[in-house]
C-alpha positions in Angstrom: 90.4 105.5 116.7 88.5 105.3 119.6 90.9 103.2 121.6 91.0 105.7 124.1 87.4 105.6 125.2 86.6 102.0 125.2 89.9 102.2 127.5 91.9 99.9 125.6 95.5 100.2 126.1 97.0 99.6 122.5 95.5 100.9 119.1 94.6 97.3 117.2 93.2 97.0 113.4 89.4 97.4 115.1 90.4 100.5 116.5 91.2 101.8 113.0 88.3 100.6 111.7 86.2 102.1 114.2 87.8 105.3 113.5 87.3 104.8 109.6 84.0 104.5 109.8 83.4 108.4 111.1 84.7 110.4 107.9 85.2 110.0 104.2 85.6 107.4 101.4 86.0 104.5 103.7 83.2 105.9 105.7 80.7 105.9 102.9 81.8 102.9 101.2 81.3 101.3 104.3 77.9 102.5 105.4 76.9 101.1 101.7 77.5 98.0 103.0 75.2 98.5 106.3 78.0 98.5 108.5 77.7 100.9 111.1 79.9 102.6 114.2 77.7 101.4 116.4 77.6 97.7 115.7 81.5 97.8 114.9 81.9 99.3 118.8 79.3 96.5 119.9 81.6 93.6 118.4 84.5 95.3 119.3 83.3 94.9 122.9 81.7 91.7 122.6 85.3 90.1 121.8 87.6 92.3 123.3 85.3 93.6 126.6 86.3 97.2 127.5 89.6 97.7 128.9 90.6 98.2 132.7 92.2 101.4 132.8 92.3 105.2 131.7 93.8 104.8 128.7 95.4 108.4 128.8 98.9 109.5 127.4 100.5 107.6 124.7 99.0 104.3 123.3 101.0 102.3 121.7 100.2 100.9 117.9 100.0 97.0 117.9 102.6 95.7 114.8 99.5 94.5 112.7 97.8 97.9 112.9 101.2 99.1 111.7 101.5 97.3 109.4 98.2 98.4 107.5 99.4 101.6 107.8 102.0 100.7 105.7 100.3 98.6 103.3 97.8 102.1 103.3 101.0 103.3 101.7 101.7 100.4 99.2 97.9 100.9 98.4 98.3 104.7 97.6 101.3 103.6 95.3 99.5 101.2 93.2 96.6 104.0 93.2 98.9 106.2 91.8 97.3 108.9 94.3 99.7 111.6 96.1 98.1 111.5 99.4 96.7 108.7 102.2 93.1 108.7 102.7 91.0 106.8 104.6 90.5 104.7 101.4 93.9 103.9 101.2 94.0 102.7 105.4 90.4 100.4 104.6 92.6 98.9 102.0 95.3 98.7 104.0 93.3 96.6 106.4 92.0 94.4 103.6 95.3 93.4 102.4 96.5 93.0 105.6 93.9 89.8 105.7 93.9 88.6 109.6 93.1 91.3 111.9 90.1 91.8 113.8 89.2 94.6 111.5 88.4 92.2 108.9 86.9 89.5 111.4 84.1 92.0 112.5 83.8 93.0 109.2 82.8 89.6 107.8 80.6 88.6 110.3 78.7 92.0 109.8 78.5 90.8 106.0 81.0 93.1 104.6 83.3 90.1 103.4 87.1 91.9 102.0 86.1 91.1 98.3 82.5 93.1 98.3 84.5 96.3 100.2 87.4 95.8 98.2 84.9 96.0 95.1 82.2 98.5 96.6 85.4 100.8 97.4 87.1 100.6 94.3 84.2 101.7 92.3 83.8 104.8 94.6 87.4 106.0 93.7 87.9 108.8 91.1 90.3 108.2 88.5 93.2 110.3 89.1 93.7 112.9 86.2 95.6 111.9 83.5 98.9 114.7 83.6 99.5 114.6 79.8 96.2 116.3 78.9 
């Protein structure tokens, strides 16, 4: 989540998103999109600045990054998948519609509609248990 080394003291929807952005579906759909960990980080500290302090020990989940964990969960549901994946969290985030997640993510040109799209198209049916 990266939260940790750009010594924030809470875990926010950017912090997510940074951390999607290293491994699998919501990873690739995103790099599709030219979004990239690097500019993500740069935003991240161009609003936010780094924190002030050694953010060791527990950090705390703000209530909207919680809440796209939970709507991660609604989104596996509707998927009909048995699992979270990173997929499920990007969607999460999307749904969630206000964070900074999806603030950064528009003004790097990945509007919530075209990853929404791009990432839907990436998924894999799951397999039909009657056959």
């Amino acid at each position: 989540m990266d939260a940790g080394s750009l010594h924030h003291d809470y875990i926010g929807t950017e912090h997510l998103l940074l951390g999607l952005l290293h491994d699998g579906l919501a990873a690739e759909t995103l790099a599709a999109l030219g979004v990239t960990p690097d500019e993500v980080r740069r935003r991240i500290l161009d609003i936010v600045g780094p924190g002030r302090r050694d953010a060791g020990g527990h950090i705390p989940f703000t209530p909207r990054a919680k809440k796209v964990l939970e709507l991660s969960l609604r989104e596996a549901l509707e998927l009909k998948h048995n699992y979270i994946g990173t997929e499920h969290i990007l969607l999460g985030l999307l749904r969630e519609g206000e964070g900074l997640a999806l603030k950064i993510l528009t003004e790097l040109g990945a509007p919530p509609a075209a990853v929404r799209k791009e990432l839907l198209g990436r998924l894999t049916p799951p397999a039909d248990p009657t056959l």
